[in-house]
C-alpha positions, 0 to 999 in steps of 0.5 A, spaced: 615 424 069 611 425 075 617 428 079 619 433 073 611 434 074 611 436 081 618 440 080 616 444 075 610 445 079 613 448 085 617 453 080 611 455 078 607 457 084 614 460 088 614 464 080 608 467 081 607 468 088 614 473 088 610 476 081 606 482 086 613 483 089 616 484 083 611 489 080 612 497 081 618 498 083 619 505 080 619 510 084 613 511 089 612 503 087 606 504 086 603 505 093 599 513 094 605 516 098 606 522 102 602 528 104 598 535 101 598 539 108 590 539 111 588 537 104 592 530 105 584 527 107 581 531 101 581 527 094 584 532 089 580 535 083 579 531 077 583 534 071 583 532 063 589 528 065 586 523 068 578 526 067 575 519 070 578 517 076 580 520 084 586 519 087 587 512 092 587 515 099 594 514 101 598 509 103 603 512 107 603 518 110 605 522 117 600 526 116 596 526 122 588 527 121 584 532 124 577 531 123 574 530 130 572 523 131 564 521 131 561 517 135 560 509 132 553 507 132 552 499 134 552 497 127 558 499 125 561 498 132 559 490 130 562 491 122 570 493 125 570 488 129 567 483 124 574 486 120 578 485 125 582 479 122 586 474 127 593 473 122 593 472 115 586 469 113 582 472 118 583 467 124 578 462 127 576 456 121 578 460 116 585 460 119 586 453 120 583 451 113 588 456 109 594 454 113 592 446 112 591 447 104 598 450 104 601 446 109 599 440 106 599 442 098 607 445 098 608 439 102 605 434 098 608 437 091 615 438 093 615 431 097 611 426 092 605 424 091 603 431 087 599 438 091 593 433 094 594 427 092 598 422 086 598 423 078 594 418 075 594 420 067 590 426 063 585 427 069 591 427 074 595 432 071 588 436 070 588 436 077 595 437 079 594 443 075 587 446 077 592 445 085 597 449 082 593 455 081 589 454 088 596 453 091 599 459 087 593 464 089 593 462 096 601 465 096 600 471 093 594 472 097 599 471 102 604 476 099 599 481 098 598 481 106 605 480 108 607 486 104 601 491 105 605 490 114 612 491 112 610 497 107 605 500 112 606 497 120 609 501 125 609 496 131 615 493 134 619 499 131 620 502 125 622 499 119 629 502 116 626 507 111 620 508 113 618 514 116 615 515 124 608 516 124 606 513 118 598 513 118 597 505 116 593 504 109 586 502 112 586 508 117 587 513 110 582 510 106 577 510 112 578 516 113 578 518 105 572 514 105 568 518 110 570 525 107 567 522 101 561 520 104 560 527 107 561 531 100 555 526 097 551 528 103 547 534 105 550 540 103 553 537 098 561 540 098 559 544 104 558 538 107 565 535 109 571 539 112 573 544 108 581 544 106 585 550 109 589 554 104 589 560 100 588 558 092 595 561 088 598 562 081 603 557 077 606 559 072 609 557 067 616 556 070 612 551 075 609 548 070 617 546 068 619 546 074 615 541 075 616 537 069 624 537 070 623 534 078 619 528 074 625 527 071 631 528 075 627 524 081 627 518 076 634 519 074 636 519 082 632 513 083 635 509 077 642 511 081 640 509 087 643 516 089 640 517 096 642 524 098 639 527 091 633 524 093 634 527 098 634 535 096 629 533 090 624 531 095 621 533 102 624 528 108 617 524 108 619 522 102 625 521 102 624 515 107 620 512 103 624 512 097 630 510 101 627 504 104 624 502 097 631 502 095 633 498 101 628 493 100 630 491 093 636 491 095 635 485 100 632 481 095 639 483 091 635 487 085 636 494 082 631 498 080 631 503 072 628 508 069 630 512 063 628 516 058 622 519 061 617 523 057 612 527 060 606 526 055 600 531 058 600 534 064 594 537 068 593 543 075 589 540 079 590 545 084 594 549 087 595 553 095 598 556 101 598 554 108 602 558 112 609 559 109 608 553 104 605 553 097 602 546 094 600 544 087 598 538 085 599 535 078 596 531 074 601 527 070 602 522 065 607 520 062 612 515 059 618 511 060 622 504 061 622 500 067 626 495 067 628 491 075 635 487 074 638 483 078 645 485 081 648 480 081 646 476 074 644 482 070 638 479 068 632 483 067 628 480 072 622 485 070 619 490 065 622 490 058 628 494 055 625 495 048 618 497 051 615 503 053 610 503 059 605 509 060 604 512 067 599 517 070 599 518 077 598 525 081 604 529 083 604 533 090 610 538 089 611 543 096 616 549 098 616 554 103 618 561 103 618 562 095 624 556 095 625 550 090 619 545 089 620 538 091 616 532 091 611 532 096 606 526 095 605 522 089 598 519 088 595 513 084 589 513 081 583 509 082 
């Protein structure tokens, strides 16, 4: 009994800390990912779509920002180098607290004696419970840290599919964060780094162009079709699209979306720098989403029978008058 207990325990907490890897992994993967031109810093308007929410500031993005830099005062000097952590948990007391917890909870369960100590009757088990749940929060927030540095860490080289100059999330919402602070301060709109650009027109033809682009881009991902990811999007999402599909295909997984359905779509805006047009979308939309493993068949997430509702703002870029392609895809806050 005891050591049915522990085993089953230990599924548990290896089961759910691999849940947040399994989560997203439509295309995008849930992350805000790729560039709007000048406007990559700037949150886009808000529309009827998704009325009540701004864009999550990028994750991953080659754009550079041009906002010249201010002078940090001694408070906030003090607060970034409180943020700094030292490894997964921060460093210092709480690093070796966590890292013993964990040492000593896994160890326990899988070499007897429980999580923490032994299974003596009702309270025993209420307690081995009650670890498990600490165990498995303490996984998955590790999870969460060792995705976040393989999605957004560019030291030691870059990591197949990603793509060269990437701005690491933290930088991304500091400085969406500041471009905020200064639209609410004096001045009001005037008061930040007004987006370059010269507003255009989309027609209906766009609006469609669009909304077939929604379409074939999930129908290239659930192929697994590199090269008409390619000629769908611009290069920088390209990489990131080629390197999600290599990362579920390590862990031997394969991603599908099918019968996708715009349900309501809104402009958020639309303009031109230089020779390139920009038009962010505000789109939800409907669709299966289903991950299977490639060797069983098994649905490992998502459900064949049930459709999910997504909203999410949509970037398309071309130059010159050309084809639209996918720029950025944003999520909301």
């Amino acid at each position: 009994m005891q050591r049915s207990a522990r085993y089953l325990a230990a599924l548990a907490v290896l089961a759910l800390a691999l849940g947040p890897a399994l989560a997203e992994a439509r295309p995008g993967g849930g992350f805000s990912s790729g560039s709007r031109g000048s406007r990559s810093y700037s949150p886009p308007p808000a529309t009827r779509t998704i009325p009540n929410s701004t864009a999550r500031p990028f994750d991953r993005t080659t754009t550079p920002e041009t906002r010249p830099a201010t002078p940090a005062s001694p408070g906030m000097a003090g607060a970034a180098g409180a943020a700094r952590p030292g490894g997964f948990f921060g460093g210092g007391f709480m690093a070796g607290m966590m890292g013993g917890l964990i040492g000593v909870g896994l160890g326990g369960l899988l070499f007897g004696n429980g999580l923490f100590g032994g299974i003596h009757g009702i309270g025993g088990i209420l307690g081995l419970i009650l670890q498990v749940v600490l165990v498995v929060w303490l996984v998955r927030f590790v999870m969460r840290k060792l995705r976040g540095r393989t999605q957004h860490a560019m030291a030691g080289g870059p990591r197949p599919g990603a793509v060269p100059g990437a701005k690491p999330a933290a930088a991304a919402a500091g400085s969406y964060a500041r471009q905020m602070q200064d639209m609410r301060g004096p001045g009001g709109m005037g008061g930040g780094r007004a987006p370059t650009g010269t507003p255009v027109q989309v027609g209906q033809a766009d609006f469609q162009a669009f909304e077939r682009l929604l379409r074939e881009v999930n129908e290239a991902w659930s192929r697994r079709d590199e090269a008409a990811l390619s000629r769908l999007t611009t290069p920088e999402m390209a990489g990131y699209f080629a390197g999600d599909l290599r990362d579920l295909a390590a862990r031997n997984w394969a991603n599908e979306t099918r019968d996708v359905r715009l349900e309501q779509g809104d402009l958020s805006e639309a303009w031109r720098e230089g020779n390139t047009e920009y038009a962010t979308v505000a789109m939800r939309f409907s669709l299966i989403d289903v991950t299977r493993d490639l060797g069983t068949g098994q649905v490992v997430e998502g459900d064949p029978q049930q459709r999910q509702t997504v909203a999410e703002l949509w970037t398309f870029a071309r130059q010159g008058g050309g084809a639209w392609r996918l720029s950025a895809i944003q999520q909301p806050n």
